[in-house]
C-alpha positions as CSV (number, residue, x, y, z in Angstrom):
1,X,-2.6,8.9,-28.9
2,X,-2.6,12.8,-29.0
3,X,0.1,15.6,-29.5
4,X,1.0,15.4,-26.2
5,X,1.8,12.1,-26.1
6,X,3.4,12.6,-29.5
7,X,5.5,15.5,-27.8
8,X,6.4,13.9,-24.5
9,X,7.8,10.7,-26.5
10,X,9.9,12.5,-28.8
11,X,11.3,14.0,-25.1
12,X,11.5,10.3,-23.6
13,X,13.6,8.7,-26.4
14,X,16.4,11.6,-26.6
15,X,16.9,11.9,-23.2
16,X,15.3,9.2,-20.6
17,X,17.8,5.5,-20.6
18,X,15.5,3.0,-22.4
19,X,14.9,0.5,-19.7
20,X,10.8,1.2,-20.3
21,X,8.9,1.3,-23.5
22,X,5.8,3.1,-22.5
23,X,3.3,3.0,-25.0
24,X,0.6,4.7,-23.5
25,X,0.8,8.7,-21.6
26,X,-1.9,9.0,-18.3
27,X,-2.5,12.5,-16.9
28,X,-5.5,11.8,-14.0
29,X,-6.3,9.1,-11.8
30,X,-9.1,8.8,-9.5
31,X,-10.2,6.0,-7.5
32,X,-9.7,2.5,-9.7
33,X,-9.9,4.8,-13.0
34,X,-7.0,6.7,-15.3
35,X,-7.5,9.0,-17.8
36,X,-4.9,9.2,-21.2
37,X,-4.3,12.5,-22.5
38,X,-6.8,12.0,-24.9
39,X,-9.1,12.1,-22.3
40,X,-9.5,8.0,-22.3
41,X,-11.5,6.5,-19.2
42,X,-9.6,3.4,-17.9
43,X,-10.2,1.1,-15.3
44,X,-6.8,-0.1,-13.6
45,X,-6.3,-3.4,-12.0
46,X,-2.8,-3.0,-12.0
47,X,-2.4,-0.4,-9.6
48,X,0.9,1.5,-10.5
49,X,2.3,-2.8,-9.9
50,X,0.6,-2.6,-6.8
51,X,1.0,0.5,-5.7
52,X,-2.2,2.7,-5.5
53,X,-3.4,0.0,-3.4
54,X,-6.0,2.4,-2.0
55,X,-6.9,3.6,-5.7
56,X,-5.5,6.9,-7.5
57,X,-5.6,10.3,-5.5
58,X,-6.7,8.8,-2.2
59,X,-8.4,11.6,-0.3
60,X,-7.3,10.5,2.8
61,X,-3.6,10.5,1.5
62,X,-3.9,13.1,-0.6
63,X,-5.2,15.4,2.3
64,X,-1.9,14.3,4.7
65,X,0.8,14.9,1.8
66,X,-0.9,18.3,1.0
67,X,-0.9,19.6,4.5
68,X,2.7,18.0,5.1
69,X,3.7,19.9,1.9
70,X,2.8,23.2,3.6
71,X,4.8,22.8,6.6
72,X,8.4,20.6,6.2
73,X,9.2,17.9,3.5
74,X,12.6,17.0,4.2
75,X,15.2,17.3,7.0
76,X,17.8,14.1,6.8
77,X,17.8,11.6,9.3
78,X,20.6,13.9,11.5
79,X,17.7,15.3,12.9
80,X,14.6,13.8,14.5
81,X,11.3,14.2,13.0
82,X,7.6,13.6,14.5
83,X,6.2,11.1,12.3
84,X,8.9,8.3,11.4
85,X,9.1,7.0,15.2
86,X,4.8,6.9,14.8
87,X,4.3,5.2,12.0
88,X,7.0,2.6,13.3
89,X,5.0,2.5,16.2
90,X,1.5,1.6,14.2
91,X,3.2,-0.8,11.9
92,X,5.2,-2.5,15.0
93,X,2.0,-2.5,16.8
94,X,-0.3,-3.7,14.1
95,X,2.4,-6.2,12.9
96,X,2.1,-9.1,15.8
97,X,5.7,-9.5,15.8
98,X,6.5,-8.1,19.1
99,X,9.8,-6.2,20.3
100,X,10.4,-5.3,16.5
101,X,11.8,-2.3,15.2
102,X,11.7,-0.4,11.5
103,X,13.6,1.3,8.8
104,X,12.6,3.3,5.8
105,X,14.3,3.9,3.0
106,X,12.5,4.6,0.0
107,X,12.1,1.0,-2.3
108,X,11.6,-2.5,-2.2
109,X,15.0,-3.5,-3.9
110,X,16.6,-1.3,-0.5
111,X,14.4,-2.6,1.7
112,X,15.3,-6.6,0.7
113,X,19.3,-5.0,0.6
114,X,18.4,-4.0,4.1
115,X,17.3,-7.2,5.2
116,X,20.3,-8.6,3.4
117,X,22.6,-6.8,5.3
118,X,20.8,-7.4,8.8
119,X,21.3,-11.1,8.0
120,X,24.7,-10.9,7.5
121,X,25.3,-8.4,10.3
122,X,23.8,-11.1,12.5
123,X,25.4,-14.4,10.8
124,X,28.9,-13.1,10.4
125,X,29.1,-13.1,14.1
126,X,28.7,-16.6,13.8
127,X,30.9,-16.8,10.5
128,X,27.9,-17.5,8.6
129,X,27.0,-15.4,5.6
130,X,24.6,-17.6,2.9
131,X,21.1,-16.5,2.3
132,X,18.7,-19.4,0.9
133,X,16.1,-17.8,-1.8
134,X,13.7,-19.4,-4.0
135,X,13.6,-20.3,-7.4
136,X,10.5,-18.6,-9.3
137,X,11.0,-15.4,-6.4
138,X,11.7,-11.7,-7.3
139,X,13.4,-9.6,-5.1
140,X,14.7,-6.7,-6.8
141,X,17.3,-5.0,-9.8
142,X,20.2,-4.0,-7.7
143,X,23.3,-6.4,-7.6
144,X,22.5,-8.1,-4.0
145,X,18.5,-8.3,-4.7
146,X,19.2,-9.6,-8.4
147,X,21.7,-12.4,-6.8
148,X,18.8,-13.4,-4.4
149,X,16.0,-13.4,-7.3
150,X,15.4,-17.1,-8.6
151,X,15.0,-16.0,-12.1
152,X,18.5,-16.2,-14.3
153,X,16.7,-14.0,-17.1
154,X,17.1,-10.8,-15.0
155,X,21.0,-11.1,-13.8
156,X,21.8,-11.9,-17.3
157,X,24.6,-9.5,-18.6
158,X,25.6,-8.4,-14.7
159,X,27.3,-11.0,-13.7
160,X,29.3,-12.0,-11.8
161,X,26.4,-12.4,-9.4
162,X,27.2,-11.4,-5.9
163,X,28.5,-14.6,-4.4
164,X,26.2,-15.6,-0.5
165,X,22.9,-16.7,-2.1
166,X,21.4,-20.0,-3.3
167,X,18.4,-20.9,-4.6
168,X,15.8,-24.2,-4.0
169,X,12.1,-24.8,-5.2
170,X,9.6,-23.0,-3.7
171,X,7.1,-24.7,-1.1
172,X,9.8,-28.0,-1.0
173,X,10.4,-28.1,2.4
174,X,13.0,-30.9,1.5
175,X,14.7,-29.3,-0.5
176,X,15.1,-26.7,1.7
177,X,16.4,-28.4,4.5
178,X,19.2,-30.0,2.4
179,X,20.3,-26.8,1.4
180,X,20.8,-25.6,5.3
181,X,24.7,-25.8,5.6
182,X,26.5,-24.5,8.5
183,X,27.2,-21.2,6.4
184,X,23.6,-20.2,6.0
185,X,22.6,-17.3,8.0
186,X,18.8,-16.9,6.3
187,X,16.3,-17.7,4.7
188,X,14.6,-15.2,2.3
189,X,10.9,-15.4,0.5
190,X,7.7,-14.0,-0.6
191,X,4.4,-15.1,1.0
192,X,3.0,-15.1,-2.8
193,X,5.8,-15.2,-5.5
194,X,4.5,-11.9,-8.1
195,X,6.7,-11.8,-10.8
196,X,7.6,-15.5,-10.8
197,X,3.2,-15.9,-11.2
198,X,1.2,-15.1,-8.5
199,X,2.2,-18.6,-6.7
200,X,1.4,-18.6,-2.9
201,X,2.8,-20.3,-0.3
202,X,1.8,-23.5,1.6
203,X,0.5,-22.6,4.8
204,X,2.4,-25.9,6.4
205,X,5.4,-25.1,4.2
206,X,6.0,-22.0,5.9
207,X,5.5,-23.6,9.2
208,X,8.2,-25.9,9.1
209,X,10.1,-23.4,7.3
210,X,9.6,-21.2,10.4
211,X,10.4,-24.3,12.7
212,X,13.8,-25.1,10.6
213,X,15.2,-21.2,11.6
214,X,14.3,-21.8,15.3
215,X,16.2,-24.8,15.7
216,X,18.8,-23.4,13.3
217,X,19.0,-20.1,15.0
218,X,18.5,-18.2,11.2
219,X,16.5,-15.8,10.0
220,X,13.2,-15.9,8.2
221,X,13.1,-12.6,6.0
222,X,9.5,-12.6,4.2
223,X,9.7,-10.0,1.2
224,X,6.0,-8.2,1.1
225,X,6.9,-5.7,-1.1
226,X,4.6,-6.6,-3.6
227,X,2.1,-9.0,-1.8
228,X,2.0,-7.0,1.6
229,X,0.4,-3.8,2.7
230,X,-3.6,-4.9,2.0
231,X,-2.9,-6.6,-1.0
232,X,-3.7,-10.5,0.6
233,X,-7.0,-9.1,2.7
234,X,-4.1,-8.5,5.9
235,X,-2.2,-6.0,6.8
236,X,0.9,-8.0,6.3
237,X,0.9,-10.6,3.9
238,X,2.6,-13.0,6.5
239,X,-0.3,-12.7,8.7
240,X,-2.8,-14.8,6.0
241,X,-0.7,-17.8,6.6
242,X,-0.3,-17.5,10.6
243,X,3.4,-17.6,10.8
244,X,5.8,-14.9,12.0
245,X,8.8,-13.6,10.8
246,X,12.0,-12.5,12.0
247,X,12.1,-9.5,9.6
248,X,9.4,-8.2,6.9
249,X,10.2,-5.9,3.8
250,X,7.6,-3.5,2.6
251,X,7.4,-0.9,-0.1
252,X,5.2,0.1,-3.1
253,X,1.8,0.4,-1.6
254,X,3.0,1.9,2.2
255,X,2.9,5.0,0.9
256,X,0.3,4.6,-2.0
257,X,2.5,6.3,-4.7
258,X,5.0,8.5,-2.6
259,X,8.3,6.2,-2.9
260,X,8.9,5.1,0.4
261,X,10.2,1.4,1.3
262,X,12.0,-0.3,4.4
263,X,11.9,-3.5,6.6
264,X,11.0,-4.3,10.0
265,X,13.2,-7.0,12.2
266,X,13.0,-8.3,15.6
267,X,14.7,-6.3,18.2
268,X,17.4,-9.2,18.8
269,X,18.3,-8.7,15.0
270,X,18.0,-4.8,14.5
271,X,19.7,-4.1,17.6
272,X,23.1,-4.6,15.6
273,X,22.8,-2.1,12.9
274,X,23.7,1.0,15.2
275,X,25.1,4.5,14.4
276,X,26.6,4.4,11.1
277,X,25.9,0.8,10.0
278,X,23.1,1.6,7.7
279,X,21.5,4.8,6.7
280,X,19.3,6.5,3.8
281,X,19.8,10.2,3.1
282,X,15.5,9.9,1.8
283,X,14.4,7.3,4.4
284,X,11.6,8.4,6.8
285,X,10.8,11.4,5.5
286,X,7.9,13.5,7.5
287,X,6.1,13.9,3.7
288,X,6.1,10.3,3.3
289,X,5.7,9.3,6.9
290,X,2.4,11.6,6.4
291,X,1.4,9.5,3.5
292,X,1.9,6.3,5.0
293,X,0.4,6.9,8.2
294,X,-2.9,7.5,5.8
295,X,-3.0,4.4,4.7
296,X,-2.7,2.7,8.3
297,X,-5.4,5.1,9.4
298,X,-7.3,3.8,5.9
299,X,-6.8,0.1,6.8
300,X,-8.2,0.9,10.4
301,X,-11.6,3.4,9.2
302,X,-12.4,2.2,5.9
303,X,-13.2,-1.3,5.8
304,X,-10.6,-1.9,3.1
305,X,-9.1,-4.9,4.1
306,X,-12.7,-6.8,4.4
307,X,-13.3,-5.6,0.9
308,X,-9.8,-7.0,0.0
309,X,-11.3,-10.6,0.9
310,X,-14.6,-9.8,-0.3
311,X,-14.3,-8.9,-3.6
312,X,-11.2,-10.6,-4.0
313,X,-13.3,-14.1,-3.7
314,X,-16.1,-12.7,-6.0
315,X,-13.2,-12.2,-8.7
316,X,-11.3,-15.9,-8.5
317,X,-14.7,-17.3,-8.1
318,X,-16.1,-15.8,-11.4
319,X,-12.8,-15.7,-13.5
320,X,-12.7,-19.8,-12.2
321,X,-15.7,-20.3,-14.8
322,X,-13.3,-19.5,-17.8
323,X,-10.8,-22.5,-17.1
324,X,-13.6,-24.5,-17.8
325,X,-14.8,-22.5,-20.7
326,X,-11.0,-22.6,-22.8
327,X,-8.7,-25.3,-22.4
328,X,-5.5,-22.8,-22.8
329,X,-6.9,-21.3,-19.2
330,X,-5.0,-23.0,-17.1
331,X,-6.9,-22.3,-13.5
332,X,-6.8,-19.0,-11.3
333,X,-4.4,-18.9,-8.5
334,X,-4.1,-16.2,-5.7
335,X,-5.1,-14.7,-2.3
336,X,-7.2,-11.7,-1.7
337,X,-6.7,-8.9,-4.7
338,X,-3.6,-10.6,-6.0
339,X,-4.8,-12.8,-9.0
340,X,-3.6,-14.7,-11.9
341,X,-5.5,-15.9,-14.6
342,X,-2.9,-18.9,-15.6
343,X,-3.1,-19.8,-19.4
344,X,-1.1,-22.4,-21.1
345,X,0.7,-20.0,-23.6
346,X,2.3,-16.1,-23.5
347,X,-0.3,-13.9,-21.4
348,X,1.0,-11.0,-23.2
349,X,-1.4,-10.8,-26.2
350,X,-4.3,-11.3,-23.6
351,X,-2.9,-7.8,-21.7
352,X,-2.7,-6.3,-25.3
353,X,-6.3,-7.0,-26.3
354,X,-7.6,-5.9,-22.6
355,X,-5.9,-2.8,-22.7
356,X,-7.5,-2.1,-26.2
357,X,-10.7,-3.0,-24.4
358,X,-9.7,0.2,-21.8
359,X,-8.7,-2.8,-18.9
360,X,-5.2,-2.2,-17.1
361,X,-3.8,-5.4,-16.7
362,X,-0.4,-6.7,-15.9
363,X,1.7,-9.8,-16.6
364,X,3.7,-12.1,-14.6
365,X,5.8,-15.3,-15.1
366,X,5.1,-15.1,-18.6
367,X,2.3,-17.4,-19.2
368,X,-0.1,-15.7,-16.4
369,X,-2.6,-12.6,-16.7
370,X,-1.9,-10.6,-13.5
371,X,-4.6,-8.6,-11.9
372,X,-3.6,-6.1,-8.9
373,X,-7.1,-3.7,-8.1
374,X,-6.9,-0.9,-6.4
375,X,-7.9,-2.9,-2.3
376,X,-11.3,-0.2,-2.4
377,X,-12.7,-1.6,-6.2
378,X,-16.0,-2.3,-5.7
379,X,-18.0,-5.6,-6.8
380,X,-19.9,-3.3,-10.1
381,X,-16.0,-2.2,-10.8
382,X,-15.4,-5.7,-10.3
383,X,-17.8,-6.7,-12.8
384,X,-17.1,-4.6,-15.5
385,X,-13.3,-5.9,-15.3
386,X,-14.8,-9.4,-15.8
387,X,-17.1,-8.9,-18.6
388,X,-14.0,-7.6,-20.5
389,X,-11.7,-10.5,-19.3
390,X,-14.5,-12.8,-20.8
391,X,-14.9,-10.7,-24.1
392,X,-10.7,-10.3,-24.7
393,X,-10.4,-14.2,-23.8
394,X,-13.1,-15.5,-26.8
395,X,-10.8,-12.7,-28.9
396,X,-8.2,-14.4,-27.9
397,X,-9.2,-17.6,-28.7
398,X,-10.3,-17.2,-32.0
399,X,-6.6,-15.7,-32.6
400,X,-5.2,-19.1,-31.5
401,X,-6.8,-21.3,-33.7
């Protein structure tokens, strides 16, 4: 690591709260690659967590925030602006969900507390306020998403936890329906749990999970703010498992690195949030309505999606070979460009060698390596990737024994 590096660190440990360690500085991204400020090619299949999901510096995007820049960036939500009401019109539209309507705010963790408070707003009517999550599931660091996150490790030293949310097994449809009481007003999950360990649903799970809030009359919120926008190979993660929600989050990759959030809800539900209900001083902006809109206009032109279930095959199918080749590989587990390599131990060390190896790789439920490509990577990107995954893993093994 270089002087800069050296200088921006002594910076980030005086002044910046240590919730982050960062042990490495990049300064250019292009495409699926970064570049350290030693001038260190990279190839990133982590994607800023799933971010970038259209690669680093998007033209397309890149092109709508500039010309945005030149002509207005912010106005507040007292006044009306172009774009919001269009892109809620594409992602409406392209969304299947029918007489839906959206709002932004600007991260996942607000976009799940929006969807928290829509399901209140709706169940308190009712004098019904209890959200069912799952265990494993991650849906964000403030107090509301923390208490609906099935993973004690995160909410420890905040408690109390915000009282209205329980948690049962993901993909137990009994369990589930045992836990319906007559004070539940929703039920809240992600299509494929990320930070629990790239666990996807089961398509018939979610079907009678749909069927249980019909004849219950509760919600079904689906969190895609990690496994949505592209990432499964559809535009909305819910749509790879043909079932339809009564409200969606979505954040990270909407805007492909401009931080924009928000959730989308049936008509019947959003109706109730009117005039001074809800609001977000940042939500909607026209700068990263003109980044978002980008990416829709991406997903429709540039064959990304297809590639997303293209090359996301090619990858599980080759990384497959290696749970036969170690025993501490587990198997691979995933849908579309959201992967895990499951191992039997910490996947930690694993991340460590690849990054030494110039591979970007993330983590997830501690024993998984996580890979999150940039949706456009091509098959010889793809490749490369591997050959390193292969190399790191007979490093890794020899460190084992």
């Amino acid at each position: 690591m270089g002087k800069l590096f050296d200088e921006t660190n002594e910076k980030f440990t005086r002044y910046v709260v240590p919730t982050y360690a960062p042990g490495k500085m990049f300064v250019r991204g292009e495409g699926a690659r970064l570049w350290d400020d030693d001038g260190v090619e990279y190839l990133d299949f982590a994607s800023g967590i799933s971010v970038c999901n259209l690669g680093h510096c998007n033209e397309r995007v890149t092109r709508a925030i500039t010309e945005q820049c030149r002509r207005l960036v912010h106005i507040s939500n007292l006044y009306m602006n172009e774009l919001m009401p269009r892109l809620a019109e594409k992602l409406v539209t392209a969304s299947g969900i029918g007489d839906a309507q959206v709002f932004f705010a600007n991260s996942g963790a607000e976009a799940n507390e929006g969807m928290i408070k829509l399901a209140r707003k709706y169940g308190n009517q009712t004098g019904r306020n209890t959200i069912i999550s799952m265990d494993n599931s991650f849906h964000g660091r403030t107090l509301a998403t923390l208490a609906a996150t099935g993973r004690a490790k995160y909410r420890k030293g905040f408690e109390p936890d915000m009282p209205g949310f329980k948690q049962v097994p993901f993909n137990d449809f009994e369990a589930l329906e045992k836990a319906v009481t007559p004070d539940v007003c929703a039920i809240m999950l992600e299509m494929v749990q990320g930070e629990g360990g790239i666990y996807p649903a089961d398509v018939e799970y979610l079907k009678k999970v749909r069927a249980l809030c019909d004849e219950k009359d509760i919600l079904m919120l689906c969190d895609e703010v990690q496994c949505g926008m592209g990432r499964l190979g559809t535009r909305f993660a819910f749509q790879s498992f043909g079932i339809v929600p009564d409200a969606v989050s979505m954040a990270k990759a909407i805007a492909n690195g401009l931080p924009m959030g928000g959730f989308m809800a049936r008509k019947k539900f959003a109706s109730l949030l009117v005039v001074g209900t809800h609001a977000s001083t940042f939500g909607g902006t026209p700068l990263a309505c003109a980044a978002a809109l980008a990416v829709q206009e991406a997903f429709d032109k540039d064959g990304v999606l297809e590639n997303t279930v293209t090359v996301g095959n090619y990858i599980m199918d080759k990384l497959s070979a290696f749970a036969g080749k170690y025993d501490f590989v587990q198997c691979v587990r995933g849908k579309g460009l959201m992967i895990g390599l499951v191992l039997d131990r910490p996947a930690g060390p694993l991340a460590g060698i690849l990054m030494k190896k110039n591979l970007i790789t993330l983590t997830a439920g501690e024993t998984v390596l996580r890979l999150l490509p940039p949706l456009t990577i091509t098959k010889a990107d793809a490749d490369i990737a591997i050959a390193k995954i292969g190399e790191a893993l007979e490093e890794f093994a020899k460190e084992q024994k």
